[in-house]
N, C-alpha and C positions, 0 to 999 in steps of 0.2 A: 226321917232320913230314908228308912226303907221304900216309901213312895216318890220321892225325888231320884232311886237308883231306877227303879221300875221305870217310869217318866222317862228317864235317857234310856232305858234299853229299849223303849217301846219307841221313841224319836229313833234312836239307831236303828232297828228293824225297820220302819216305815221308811226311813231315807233310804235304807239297801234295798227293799222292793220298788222302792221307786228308780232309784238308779236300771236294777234291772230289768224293768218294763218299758221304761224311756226308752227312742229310737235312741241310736248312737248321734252325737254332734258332728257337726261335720266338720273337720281339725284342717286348718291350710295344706297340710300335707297329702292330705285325702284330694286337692284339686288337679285336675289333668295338668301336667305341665306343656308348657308350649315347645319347651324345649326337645321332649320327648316325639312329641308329634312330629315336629318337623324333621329330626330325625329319621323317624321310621317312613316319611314318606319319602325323605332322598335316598334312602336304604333301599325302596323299593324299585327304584329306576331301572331299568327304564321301560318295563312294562305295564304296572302299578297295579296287575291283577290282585294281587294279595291283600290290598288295600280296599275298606268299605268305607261308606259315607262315615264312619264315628269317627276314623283315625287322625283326618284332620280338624274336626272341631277346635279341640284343646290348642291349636296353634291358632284359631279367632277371639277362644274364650275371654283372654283380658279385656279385648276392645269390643266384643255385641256378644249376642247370645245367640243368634237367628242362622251360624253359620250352616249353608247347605253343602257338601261335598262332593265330588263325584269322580268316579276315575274311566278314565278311557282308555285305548293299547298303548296309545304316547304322552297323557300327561294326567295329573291330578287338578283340581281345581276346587276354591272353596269361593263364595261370595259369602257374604255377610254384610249387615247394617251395622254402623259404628254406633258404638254406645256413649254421646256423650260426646261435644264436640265436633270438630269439624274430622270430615274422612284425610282429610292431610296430614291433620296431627296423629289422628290414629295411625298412620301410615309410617309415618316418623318411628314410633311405637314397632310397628309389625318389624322395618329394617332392623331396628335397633334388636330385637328377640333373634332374625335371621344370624345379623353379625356375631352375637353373642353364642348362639346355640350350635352354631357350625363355624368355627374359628378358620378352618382351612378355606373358606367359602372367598373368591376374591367381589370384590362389592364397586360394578364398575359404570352403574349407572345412579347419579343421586338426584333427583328431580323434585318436586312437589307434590308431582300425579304420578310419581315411575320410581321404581326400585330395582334393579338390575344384580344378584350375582348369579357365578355361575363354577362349579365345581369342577376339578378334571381338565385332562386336557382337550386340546383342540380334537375333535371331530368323537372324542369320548365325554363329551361334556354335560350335566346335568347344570339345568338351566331354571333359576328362580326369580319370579318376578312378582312383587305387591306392586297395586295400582290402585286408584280410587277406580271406581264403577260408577260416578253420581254424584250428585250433592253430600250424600252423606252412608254411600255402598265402597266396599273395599273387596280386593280380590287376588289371590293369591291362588298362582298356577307354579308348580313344579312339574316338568318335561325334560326327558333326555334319550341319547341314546351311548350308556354307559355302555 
């Protein structure tokens, strides 16, 4: 019996070094949200200096990995390759994150190749649009002059 308690303390020791030398897992909640992103880039309107290529990634991450970013004095802009399927349906996808993650957003364009909403009022308006880019590219520009 004395070697069987040894055996489990010496298995308990080895599993607690091993847990703390393991990298950590990466837990769902650890993943960028899209909602956040897109957020922070309508937030930044309408000059989007504050804004670097990382900020919008996390609003491509569901649909590709490959998103490029970039901001200019009047708009943001991200291309990316869909992952999986057609850029339509991913597209479907992108609206569907926009309408969700910005409830006030009114959404006045619905197409196959075109997503239109646009925040604010007239001539204060921050303006969003997902489009396909290609057979199988999506693109998603945020512009305003809040």
């Amino acid at each position: 019996m004395f070697s069987s308690t040894r055996t489990i303390a010496r298995l308990a020791l080895v599993t607690a070094v091993g847990a703390a030398l393991a990298p950590a897992a990466a837990l769902a909640d650890d993943t960028p949200s899209p909602c956040d992103a897109l957020k922070r880039i309508v937030a930044a309107a309408p000059g989007f200096s504050a804004l670097t290529p990382e900020d919008g990634r996390a609003a491509a991450l569901p649909y590709g990995d490959d998103a490029a970013c970039s901001a200019t004095h009047g708009s943001y802009q991200c291309t990316w390759t869909s992952r999986g399927g057609s850029s339509a349906d991913a597209l479907q996808g992108v609206a569907a994150d926009i309408a969700s993650c910005l409830p006030d957003a009114t959404h006045d364009q619905n197409s196959p190749s075109r997503q239109h909403f646009y925040l604010g009022a007239r001539g204060q308006r921050t303006q969003i649009v997902a489009a396909t880019a290609g057979a199988n590219k999506l693109k998603l520009v945020v512009s305003g002059n809040k």
